[in-house]
C-alpha positions as CSV (number, residue, x, y, z in Angstrom):
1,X,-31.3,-5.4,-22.1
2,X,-28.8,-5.7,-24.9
3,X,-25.6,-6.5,-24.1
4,X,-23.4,-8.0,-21.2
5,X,-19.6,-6.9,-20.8
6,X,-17.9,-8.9,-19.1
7,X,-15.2,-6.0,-17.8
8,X,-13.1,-8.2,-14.8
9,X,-13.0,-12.0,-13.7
10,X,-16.0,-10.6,-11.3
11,X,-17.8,-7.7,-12.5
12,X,-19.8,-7.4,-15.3
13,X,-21.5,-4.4,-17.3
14,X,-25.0,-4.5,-18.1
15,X,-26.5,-2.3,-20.8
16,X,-30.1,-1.6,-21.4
17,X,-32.8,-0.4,-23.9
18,X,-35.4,1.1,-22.3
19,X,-38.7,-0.9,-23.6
20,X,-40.0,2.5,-24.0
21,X,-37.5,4.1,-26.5
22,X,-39.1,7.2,-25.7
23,X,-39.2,7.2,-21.9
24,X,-37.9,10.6,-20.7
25,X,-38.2,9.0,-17.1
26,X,-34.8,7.5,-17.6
27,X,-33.0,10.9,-18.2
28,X,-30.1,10.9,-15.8
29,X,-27.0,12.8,-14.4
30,X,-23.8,11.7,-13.8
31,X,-23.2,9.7,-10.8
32,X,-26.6,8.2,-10.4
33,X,-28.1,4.4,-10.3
34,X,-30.9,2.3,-10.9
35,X,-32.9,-0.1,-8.4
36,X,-33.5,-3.1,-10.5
37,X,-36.1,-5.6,-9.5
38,X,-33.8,-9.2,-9.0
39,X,-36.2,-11.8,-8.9
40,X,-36.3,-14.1,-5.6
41,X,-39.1,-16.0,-3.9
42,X,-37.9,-13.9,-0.5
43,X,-40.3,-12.2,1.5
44,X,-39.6,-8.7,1.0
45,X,-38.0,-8.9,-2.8
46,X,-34.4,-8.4,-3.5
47,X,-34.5,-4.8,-5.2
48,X,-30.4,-3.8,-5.4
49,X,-29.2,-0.2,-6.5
50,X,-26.8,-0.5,-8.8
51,X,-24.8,2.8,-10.0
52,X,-24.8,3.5,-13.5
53,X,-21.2,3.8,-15.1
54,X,-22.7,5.5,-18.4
55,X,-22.3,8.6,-19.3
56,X,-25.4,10.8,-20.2
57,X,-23.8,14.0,-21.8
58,X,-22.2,11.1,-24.5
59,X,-25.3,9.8,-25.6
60,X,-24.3,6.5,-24.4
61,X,-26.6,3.8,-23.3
62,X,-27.8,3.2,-19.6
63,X,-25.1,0.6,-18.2
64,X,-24.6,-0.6,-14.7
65,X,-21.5,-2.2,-13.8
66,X,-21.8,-4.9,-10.8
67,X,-19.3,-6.9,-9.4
68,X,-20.1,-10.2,-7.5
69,X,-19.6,-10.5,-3.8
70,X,-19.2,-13.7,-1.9
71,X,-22.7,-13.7,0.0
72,X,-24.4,-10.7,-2.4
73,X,-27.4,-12.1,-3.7
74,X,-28.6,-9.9,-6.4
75,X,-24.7,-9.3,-7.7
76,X,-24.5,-13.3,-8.1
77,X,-28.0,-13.4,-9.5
78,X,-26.9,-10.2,-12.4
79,X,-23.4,-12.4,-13.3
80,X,-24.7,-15.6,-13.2
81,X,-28.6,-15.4,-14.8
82,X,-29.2,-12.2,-17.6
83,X,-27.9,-12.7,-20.9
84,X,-28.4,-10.6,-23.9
85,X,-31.9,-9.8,-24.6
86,X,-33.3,-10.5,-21.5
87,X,-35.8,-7.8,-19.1
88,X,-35.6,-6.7,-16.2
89,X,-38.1,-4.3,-14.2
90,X,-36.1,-0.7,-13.1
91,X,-37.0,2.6,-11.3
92,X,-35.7,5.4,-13.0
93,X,-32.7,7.0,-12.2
94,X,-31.9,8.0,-9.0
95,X,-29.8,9.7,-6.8
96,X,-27.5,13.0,-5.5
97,X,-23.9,11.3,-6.2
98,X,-23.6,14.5,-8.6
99,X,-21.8,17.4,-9.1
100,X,-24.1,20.8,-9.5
101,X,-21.6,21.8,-12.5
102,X,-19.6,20.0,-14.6
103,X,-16.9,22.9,-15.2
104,X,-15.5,22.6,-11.9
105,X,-12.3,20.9,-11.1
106,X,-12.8,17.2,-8.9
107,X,-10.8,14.6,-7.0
108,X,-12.2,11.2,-7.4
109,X,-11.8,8.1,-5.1
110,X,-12.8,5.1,-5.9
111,X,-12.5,1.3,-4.5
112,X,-13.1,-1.3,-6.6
113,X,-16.7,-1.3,-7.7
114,X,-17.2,2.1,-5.9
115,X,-15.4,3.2,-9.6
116,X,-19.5,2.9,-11.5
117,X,-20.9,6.2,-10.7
118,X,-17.2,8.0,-10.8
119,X,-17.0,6.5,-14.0
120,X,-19.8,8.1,-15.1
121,X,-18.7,11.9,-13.4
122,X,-15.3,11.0,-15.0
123,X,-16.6,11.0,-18.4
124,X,-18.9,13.7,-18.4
125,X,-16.9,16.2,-17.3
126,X,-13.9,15.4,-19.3
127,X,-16.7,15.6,-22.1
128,X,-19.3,18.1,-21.2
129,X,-16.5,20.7,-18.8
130,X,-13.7,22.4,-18.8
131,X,-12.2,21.5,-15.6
132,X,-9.5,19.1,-14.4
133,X,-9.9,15.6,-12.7
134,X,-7.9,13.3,-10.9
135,X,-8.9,9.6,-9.9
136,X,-7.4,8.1,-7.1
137,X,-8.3,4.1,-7.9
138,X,-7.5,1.5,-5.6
139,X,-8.3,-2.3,-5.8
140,X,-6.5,-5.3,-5.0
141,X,-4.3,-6.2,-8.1
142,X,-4.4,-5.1,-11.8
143,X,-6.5,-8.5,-12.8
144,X,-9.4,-6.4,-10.8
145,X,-9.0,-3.2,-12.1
146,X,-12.5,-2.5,-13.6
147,X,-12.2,-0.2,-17.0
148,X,-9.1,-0.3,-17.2
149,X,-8.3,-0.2,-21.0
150,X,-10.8,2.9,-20.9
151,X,-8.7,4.9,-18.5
152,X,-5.9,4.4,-20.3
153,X,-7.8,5.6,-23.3
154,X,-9.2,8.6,-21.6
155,X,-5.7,9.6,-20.0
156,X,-4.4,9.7,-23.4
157,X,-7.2,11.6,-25.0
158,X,-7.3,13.8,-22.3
159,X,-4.1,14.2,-21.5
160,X,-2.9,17.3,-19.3
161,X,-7.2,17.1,-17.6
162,X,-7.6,13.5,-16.8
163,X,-4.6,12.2,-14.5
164,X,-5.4,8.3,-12.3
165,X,-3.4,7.0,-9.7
166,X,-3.8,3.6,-9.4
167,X,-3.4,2.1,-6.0
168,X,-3.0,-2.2,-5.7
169,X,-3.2,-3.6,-2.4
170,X,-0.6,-6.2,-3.9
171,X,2.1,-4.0,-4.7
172,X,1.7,-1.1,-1.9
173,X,-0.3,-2.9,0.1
174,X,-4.0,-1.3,1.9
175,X,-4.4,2.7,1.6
176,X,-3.5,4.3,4.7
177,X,-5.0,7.3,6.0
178,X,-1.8,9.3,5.4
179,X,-1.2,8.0,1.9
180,X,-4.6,9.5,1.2
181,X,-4.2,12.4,3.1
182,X,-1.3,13.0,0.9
183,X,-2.5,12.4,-2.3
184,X,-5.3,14.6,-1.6
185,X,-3.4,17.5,-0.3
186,X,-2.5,18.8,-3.8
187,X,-6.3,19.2,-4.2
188,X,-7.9,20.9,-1.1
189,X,-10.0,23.4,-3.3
190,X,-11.3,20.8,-5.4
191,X,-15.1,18.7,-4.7
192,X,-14.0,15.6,-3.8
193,X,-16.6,12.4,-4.5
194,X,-15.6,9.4,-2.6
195,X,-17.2,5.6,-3.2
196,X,-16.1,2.4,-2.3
197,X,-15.8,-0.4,0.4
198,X,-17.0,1.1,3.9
199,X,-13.3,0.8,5.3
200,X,-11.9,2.3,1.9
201,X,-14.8,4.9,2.1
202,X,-13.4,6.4,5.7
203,X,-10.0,6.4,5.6
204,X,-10.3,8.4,2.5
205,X,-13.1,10.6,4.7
206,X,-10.6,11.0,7.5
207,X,-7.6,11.6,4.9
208,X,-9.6,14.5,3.7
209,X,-10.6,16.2,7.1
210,X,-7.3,15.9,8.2
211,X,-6.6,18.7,5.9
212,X,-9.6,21.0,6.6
213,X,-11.4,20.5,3.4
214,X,-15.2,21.9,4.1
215,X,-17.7,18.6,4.6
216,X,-19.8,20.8,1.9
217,X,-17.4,19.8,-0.9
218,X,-16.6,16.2,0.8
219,X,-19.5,13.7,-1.3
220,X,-19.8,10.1,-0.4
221,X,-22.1,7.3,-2.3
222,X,-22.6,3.9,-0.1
223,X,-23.8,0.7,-1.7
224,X,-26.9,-0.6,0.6
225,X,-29.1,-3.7,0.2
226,X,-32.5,-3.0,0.4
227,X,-34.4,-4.7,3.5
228,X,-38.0,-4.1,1.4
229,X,-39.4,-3.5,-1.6
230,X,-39.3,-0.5,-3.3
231,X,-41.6,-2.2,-6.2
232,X,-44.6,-2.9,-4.0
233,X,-47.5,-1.0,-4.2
234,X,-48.1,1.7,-1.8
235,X,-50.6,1.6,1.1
236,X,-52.2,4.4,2.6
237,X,-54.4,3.1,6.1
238,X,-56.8,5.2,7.8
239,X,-57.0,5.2,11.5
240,X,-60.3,4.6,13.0
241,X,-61.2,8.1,13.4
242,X,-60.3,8.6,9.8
243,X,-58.4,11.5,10.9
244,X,-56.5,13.6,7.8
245,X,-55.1,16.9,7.2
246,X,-53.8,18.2,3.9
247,X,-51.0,18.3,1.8
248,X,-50.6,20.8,-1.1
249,X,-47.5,19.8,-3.5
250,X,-45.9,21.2,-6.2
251,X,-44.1,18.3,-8.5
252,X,-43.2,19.0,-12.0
253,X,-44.9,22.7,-12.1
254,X,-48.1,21.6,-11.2
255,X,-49.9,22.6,-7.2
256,X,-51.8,18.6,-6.2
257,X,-53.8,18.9,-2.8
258,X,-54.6,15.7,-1.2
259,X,-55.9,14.2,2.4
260,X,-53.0,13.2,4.2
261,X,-54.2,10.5,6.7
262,X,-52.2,10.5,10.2
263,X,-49.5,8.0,10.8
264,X,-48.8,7.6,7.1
265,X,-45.9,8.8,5.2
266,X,-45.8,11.0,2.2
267,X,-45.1,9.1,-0.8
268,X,-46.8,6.3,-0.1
269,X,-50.1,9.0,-0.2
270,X,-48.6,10.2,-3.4
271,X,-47.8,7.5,-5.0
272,X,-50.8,5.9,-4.2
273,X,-53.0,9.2,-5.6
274,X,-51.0,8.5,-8.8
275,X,-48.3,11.1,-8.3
276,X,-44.8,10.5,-10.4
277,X,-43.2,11.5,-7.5
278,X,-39.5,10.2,-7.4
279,X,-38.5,7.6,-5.2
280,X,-36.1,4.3,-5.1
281,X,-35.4,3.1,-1.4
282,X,-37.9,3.8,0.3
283,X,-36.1,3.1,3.6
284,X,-34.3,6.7,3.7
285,X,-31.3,5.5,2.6
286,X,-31.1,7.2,-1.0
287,X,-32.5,10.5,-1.0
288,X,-34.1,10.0,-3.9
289,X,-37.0,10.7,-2.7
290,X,-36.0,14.4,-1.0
291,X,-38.2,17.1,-1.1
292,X,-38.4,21.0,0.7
293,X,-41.3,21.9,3.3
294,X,-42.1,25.2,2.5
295,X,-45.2,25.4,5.0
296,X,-46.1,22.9,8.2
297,X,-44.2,20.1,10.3
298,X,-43.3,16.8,9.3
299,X,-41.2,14.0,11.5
300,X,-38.7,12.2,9.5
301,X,-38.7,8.2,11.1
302,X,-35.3,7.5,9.7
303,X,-32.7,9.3,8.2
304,X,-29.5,8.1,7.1
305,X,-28.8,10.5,4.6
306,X,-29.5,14.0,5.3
307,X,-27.1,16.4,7.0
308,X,-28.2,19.0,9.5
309,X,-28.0,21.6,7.2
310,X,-30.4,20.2,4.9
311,X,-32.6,19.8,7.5
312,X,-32.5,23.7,8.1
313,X,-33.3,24.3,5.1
314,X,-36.7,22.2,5.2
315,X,-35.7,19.4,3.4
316,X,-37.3,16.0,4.2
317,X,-37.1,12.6,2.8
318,X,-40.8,11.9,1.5
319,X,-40.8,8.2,2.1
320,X,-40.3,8.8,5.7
321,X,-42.2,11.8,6.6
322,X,-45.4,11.2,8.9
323,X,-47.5,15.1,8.8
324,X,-47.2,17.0,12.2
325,X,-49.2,19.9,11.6
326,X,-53.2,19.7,9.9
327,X,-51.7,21.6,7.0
328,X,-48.3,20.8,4.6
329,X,-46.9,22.5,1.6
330,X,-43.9,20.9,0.0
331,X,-42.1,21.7,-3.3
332,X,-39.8,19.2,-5.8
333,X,-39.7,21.8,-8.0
334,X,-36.8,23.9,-5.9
């Protein structure tokens, strides 16, 4: 870690140096976050996902923004305890908070700290694209407006591509669902990323529906605290009848086969065969960790994340997937 920015009276930015300089596993897209490791004696850890507010198309360094919450353990432990040159142990990027193209035109909403992985959208396409964005930003008063010196400095450099409305619960009081609605409806053919406080999060949702935008182009990011840890090492068990099928998988162009015992889910067998396969929850909260069955069954134990029609199309979150078939073929590589 090499600097701390201390953006608002309760967020700060974090930015880091990989101690790898040359670690291509912390490539990244717009929109995505790390799971950082916050040290605690609690059973369980305290890994926290924290979005990254950097922007990769600028060459900039990998920063996380977090802002402190009243009973938020590993926000209060980030503000209170790392300083400049400390470490801190991270899985790589993760995440699906991202547009597929930066060229296209978006409608941003953010609320309050939900404003990290915009941020880093924001930037990139105003950098890397040729489309228009506009950021619907609302927070409580202009003291907690997060960035906003670089907004400024981005409408201006921008100007005619890059246009923010800044909402303040202190001047017009909480976003309603038809003051959302309304702002949106100028942009019903545009992707629209939404991420914020839960209550912020679905009024903005039901704004948007309201005007028949397709739930295709409708993208939401939720903060979640972790109830385990993603750092601890995998454990494959076998039953007592040893019983295992097979799974063949293609990760990173190359075909693995391995025994996959019954009862145990897929990345813990690939992580524990030595597999980089990507990952960051581990509780199916993230999808980090998706992948496409191209041949057998698997059951999913818990999905919070996947829609219906991602399902169709075979894709399964690996860190919940038990087999349910002797034989399974999945791909990352699709």
């Amino acid at each position: 870690m090499v600097e701390v920015v201390r953006e608002t009276e309760d967020a700060h930015s974090i930015v880091f140096e990989p101690a790898d300089a040359g670690d291509g596993d912390l490539a990244y897209r717009p929109g995505q976050f790390l799971t950082l490791n916050i040290p605690t004696d609690r059973a369980g850890g305290a890994a926290r996902c924290y979005s990254l507010s950097s922007s990769p198309v600028l060459g900039e360094r990998l920063k996380v923004t977090v802002k402190r919450t009243a009973d938020g353990y590993g926000s209060n432990w980030i503000c209170d305890n790392l300083h400049e040159g400390d470490e801190i142990e991270s899985l790589r990027p993760s995440g699906t908070f991202t547009p597929h193209t930066l060229d296209t035109d978006l409608l941003l909403f953010a609320g309050g700290s939900g404003i990290t992985p915009l941020m880093s959208i924001l930037k990139s396409a105003l950098h890397a694209g040729r489309g228009h964005v506009t950021l619907v930003y609302a927070n409580r008063d202009e003291r907690s407006v997060i960035f906003r010196d670089e907004l400024v400095a981005l409408e201006k450099q921008h100007a005619g591509r890059l246009h923010a409305v800044h909402l303040l619960e202190s001047v017009q009081g909480i976003p309603s669902v038809p003051t959302l609605r309304e702002l949106a409806r100028p942009y019903t053919a545009r992707h629209v990323f939404i991420c914020g406080p839960t209550p912020f999060m679905d009024a903005v949702t039901e704004g948007v529906s309201g005007l028949g935008m397709p739930a295709g182009r409708v993208h939401h990011e939720r903060f979640v605290s972790l109830d385990n840890d993603p750092f601890a090492e995998p454990e494959v068990v076998l039953d007592e009848d040893g019983a295992a099928g097979t799974v063949e998988v293609e990760l990173d162009g190359e075909m693995t086969t391995l025994a996959w015992p019954e009862n145990n889910k897929l990345l813990d067998v690939l992580l524990a065969a030595g597999l980089d396969a990507p990952f960051s929850c581990r509780e199916g909260r993230c999808s980090a960790c998706a992948c496409i069955v191209v041949e057998g069954e698997v059951e999913m134990l818990h999905n919070e994340v996947l829609e219906k029609e991602d399902i169709a199309d075979g894709i399964v979150l690996a860190c919940q997937s038990i087999p349910r078939s002797d034989t399974v073929r999945v791909t990352y590589d699709q």
